[in-house]
Structure formats: C-alpha cells, structure tokens
Biopython code that builds the backbone (N, CA, C, O; Angstrom):
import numpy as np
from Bio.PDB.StructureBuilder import StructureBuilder

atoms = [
    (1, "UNK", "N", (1.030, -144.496, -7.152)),
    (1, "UNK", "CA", (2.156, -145.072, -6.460)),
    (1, "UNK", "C", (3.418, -144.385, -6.963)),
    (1, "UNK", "O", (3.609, -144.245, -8.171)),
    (2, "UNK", "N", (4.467, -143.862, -5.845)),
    (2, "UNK", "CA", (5.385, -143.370, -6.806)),
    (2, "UNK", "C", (6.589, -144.487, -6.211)),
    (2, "UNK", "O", (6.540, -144.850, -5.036)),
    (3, "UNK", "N", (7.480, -144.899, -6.987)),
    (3, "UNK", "CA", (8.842, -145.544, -7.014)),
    (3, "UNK", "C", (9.851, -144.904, -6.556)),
    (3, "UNK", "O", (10.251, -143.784, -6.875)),
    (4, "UNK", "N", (10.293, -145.684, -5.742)),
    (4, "UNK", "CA", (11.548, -144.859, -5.139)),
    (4, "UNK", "C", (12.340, -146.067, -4.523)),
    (4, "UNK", "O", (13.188, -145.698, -3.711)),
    (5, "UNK", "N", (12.267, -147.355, -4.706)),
    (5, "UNK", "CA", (13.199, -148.424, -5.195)),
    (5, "UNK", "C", (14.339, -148.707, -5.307)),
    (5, "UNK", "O", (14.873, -147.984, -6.148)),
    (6, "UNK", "N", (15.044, -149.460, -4.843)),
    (6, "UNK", "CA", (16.437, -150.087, -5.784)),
    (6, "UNK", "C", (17.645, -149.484, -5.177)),
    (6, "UNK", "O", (17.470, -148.537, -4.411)),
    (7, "UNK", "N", (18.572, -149.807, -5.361)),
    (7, "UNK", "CA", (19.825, -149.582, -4.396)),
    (7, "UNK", "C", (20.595, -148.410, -5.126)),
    (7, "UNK", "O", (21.718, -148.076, -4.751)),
    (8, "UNK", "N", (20.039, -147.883, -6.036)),
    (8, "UNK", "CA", (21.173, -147.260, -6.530)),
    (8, "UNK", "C", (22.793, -147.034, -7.104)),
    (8, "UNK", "O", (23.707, -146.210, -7.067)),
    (9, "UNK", "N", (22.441, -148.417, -7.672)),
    (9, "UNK", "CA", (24.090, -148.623, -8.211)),
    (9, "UNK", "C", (24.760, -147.820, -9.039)),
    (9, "UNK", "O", (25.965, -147.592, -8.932)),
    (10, "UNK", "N", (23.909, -147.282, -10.032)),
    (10, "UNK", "CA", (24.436, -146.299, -10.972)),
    (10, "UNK", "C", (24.617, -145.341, -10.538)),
    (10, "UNK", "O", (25.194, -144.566, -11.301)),
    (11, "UNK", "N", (24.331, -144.879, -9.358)),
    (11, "UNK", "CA", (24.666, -143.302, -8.528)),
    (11, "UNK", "C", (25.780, -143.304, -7.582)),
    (11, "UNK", "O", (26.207, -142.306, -7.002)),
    (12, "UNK", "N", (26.479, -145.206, -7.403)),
    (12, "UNK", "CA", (27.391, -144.667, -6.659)),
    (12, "UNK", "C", (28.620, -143.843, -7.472)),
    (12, "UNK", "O", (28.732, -143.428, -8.625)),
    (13, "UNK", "N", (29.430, -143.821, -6.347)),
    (13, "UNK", "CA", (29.489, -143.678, -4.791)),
    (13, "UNK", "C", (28.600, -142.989, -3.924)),
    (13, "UNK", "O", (28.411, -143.439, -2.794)),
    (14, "UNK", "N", (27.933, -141.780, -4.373)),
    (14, "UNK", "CA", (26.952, -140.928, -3.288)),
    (14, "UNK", "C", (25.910, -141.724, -3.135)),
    (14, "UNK", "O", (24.932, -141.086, -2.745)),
    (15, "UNK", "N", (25.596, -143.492, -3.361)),
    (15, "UNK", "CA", (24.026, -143.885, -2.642)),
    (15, "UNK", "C", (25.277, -145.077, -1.743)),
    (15, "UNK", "O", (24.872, -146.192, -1.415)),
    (16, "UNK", "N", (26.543, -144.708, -1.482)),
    (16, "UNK", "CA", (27.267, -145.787, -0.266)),
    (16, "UNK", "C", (26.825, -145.514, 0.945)),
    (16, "UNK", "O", (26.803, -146.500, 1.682)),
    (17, "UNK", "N", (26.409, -144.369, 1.486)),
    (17, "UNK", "CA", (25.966, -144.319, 2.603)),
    (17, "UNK", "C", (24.643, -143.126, 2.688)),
    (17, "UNK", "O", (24.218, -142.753, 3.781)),
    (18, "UNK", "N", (24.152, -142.671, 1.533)),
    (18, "UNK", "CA", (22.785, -142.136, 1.282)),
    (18, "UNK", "C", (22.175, -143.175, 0.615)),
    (18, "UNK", "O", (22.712, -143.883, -0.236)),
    (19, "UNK", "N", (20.813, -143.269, 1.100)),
    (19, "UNK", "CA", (19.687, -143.766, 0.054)),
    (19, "UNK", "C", (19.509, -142.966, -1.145)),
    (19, "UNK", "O", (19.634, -141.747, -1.027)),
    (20, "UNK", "N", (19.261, -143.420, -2.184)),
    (20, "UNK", "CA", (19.122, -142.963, -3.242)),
    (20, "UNK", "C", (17.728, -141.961, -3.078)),
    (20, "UNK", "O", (17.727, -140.794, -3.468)),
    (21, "UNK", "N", (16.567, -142.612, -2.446)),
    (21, "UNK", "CA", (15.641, -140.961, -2.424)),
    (21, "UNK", "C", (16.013, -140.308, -1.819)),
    (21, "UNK", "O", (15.388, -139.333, -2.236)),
    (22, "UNK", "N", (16.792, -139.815, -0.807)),
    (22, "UNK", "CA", (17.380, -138.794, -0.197)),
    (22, "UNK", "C", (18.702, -138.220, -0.703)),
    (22, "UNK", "O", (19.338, -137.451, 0.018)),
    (23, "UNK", "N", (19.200, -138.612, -2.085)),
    (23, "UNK", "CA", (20.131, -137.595, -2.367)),
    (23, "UNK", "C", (19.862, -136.296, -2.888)),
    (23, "UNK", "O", (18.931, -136.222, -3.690)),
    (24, "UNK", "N", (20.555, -135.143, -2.566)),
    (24, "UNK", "CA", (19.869, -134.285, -2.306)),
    (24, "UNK", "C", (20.358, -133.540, -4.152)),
    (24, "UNK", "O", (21.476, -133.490, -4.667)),
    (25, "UNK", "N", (18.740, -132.980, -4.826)),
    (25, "UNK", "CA", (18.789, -132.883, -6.273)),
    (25, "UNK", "C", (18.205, -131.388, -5.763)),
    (25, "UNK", "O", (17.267, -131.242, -4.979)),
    (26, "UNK", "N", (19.198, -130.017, -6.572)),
    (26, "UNK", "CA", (18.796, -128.604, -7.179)),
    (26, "UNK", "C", (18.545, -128.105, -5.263)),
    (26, "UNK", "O", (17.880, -127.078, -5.127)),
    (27, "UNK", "N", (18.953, -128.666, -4.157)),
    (27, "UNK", "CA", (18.672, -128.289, -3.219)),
    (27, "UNK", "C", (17.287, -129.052, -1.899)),
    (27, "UNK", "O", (17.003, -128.533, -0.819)),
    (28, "UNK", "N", (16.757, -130.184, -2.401)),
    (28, "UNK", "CA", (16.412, -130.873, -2.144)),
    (28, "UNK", "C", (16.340, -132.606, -1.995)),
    (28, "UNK", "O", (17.157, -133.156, -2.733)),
    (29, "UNK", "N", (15.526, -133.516, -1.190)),
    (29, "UNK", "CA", (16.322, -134.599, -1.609)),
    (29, "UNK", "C", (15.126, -135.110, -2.987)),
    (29, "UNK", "O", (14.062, -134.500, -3.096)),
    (30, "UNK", "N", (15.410, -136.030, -3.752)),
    (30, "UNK", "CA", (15.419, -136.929, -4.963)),
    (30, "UNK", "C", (14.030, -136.895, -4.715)),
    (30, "UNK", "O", (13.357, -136.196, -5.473)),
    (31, "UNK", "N", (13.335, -137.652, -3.596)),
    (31, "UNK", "CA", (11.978, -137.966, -3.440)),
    (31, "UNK", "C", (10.893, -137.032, -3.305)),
    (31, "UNK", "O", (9.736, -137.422, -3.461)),
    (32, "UNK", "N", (11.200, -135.643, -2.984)),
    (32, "UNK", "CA", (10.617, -134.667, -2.828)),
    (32, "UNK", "C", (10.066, -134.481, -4.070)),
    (32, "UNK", "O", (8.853, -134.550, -4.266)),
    (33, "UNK", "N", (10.775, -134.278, -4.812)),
    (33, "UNK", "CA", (10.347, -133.863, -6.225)),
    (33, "UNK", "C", (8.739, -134.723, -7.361)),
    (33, "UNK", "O", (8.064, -134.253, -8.277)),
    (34, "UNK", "N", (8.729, -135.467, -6.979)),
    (34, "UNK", "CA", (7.576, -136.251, -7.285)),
    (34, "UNK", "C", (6.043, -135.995, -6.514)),
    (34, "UNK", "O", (4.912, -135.770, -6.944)),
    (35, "UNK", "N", (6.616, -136.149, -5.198)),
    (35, "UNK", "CA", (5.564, -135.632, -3.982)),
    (35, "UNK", "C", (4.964, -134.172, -4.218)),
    (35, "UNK", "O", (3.763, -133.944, -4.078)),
    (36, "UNK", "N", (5.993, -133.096, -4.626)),
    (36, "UNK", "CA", (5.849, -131.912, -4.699)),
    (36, "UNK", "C", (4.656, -131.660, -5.669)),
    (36, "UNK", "O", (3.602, -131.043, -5.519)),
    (37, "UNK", "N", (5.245, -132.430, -6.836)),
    (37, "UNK", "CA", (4.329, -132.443, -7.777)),
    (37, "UNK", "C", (2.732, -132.899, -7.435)),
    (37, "UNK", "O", (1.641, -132.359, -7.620)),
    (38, "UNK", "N", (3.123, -134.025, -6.909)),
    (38, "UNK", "CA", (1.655, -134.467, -6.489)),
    (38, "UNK", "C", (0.757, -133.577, -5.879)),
    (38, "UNK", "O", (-0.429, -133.405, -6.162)),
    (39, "UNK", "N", (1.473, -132.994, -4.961)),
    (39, "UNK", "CA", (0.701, -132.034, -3.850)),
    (39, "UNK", "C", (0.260, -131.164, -4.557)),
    (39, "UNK", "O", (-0.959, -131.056, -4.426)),
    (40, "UNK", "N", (1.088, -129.878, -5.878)),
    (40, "UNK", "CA", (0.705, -129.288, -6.285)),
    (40, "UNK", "C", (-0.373, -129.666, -7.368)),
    (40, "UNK", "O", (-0.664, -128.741, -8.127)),
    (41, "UNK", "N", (-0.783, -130.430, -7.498)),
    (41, "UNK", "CA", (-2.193, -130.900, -8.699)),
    (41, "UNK", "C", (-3.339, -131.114, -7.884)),
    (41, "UNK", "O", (-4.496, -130.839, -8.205)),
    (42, "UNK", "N", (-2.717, -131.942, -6.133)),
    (42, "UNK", "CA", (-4.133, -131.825, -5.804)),
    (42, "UNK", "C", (-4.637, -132.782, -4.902)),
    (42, "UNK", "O", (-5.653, -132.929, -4.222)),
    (43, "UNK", "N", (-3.208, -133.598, -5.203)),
    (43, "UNK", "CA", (-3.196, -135.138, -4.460)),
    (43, "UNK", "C", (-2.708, -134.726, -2.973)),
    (43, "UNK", "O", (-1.878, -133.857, -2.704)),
    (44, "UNK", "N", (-3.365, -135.492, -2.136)),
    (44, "UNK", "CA", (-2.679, -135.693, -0.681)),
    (44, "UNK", "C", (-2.224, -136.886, 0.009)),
    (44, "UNK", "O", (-1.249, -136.888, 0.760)),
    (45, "UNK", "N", (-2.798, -137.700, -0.201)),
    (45, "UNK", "CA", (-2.335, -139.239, 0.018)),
    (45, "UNK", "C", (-1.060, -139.851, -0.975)),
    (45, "UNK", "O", (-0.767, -139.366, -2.068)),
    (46, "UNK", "N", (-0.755, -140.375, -0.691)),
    (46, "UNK", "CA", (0.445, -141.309, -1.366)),
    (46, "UNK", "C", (0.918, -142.249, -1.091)),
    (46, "UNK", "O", (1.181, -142.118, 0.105)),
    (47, "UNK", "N", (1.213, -143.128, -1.387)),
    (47, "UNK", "CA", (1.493, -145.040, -1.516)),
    (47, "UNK", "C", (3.519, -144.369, -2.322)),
    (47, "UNK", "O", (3.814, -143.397, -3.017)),
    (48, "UNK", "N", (4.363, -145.487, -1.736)),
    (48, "UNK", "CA", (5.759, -145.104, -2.092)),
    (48, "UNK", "C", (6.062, -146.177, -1.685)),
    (48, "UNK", "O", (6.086, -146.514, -0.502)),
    (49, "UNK", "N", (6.382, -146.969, -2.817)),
    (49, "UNK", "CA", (6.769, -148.006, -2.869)),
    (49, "UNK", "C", (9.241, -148.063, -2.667)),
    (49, "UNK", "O", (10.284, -147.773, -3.253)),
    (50, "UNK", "N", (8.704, -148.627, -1.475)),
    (50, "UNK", "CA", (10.501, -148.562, -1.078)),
    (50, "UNK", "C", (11.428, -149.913, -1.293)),
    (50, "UNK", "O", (12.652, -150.026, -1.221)),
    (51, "UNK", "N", (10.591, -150.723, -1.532)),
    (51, "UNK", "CA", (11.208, -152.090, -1.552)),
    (51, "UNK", "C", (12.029, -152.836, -2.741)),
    (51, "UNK", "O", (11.498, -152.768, -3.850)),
    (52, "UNK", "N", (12.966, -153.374, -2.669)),
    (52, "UNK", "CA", (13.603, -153.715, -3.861)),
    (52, "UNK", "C", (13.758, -155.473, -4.001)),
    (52, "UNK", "O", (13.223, -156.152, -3.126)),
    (53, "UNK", "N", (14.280, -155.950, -4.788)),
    (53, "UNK", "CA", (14.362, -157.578, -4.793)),
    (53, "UNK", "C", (15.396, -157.521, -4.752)),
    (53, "UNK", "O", (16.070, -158.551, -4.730)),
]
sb = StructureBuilder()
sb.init_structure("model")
sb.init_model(0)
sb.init_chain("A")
sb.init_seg("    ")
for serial, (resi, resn, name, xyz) in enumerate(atoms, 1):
    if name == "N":
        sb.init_residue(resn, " ", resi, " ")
    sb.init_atom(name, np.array(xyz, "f"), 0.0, 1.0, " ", f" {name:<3s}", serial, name[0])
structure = sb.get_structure()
C-alpha cells in the first residue's frame, strides 16, 4: 500500500490549490516517485491509499 494521504499543511501554500501527490518533485509529481520504484523491482499492481480523517 503506498500513502499518499492528508492535506498537506506543512507544504502550504503550494498544496492551496495542488494536491499534495501531485506537487511536482526534481521534475515530476510527488506520487510518481514511489510507484516508479515499485515498478522498477517488479511490482505492477498497487493499492494507494488517498483518504484522510
């Protein structure tokens, strides 16, 4: 399962009108980077948990 959660308070101002997995990190967005990884080891499926309380 990867996390990608929560409103992003500590990142504003840039999560006021971006989601926090889509801010975009080294040229990509935030969420990519986990996935990427995954893909490259081997994994293809994925569970991404988006929901916050």
């Amino acid at each position: 399962m990867v996390l990608a959660a929560g409103r992003g308070e500590r990142m504003r101002p840039l999560t006021d009108r971006t989601p926090k997995p889509l801010l975009p990190v080294r040229g990509k967005p935030l969420m990519l980077w986990p996935l990427d990884a995954l893909r490259a080891s081997g994994h293809r499926r994925f569970v991404v948990n988006t929901a916050w309380l």
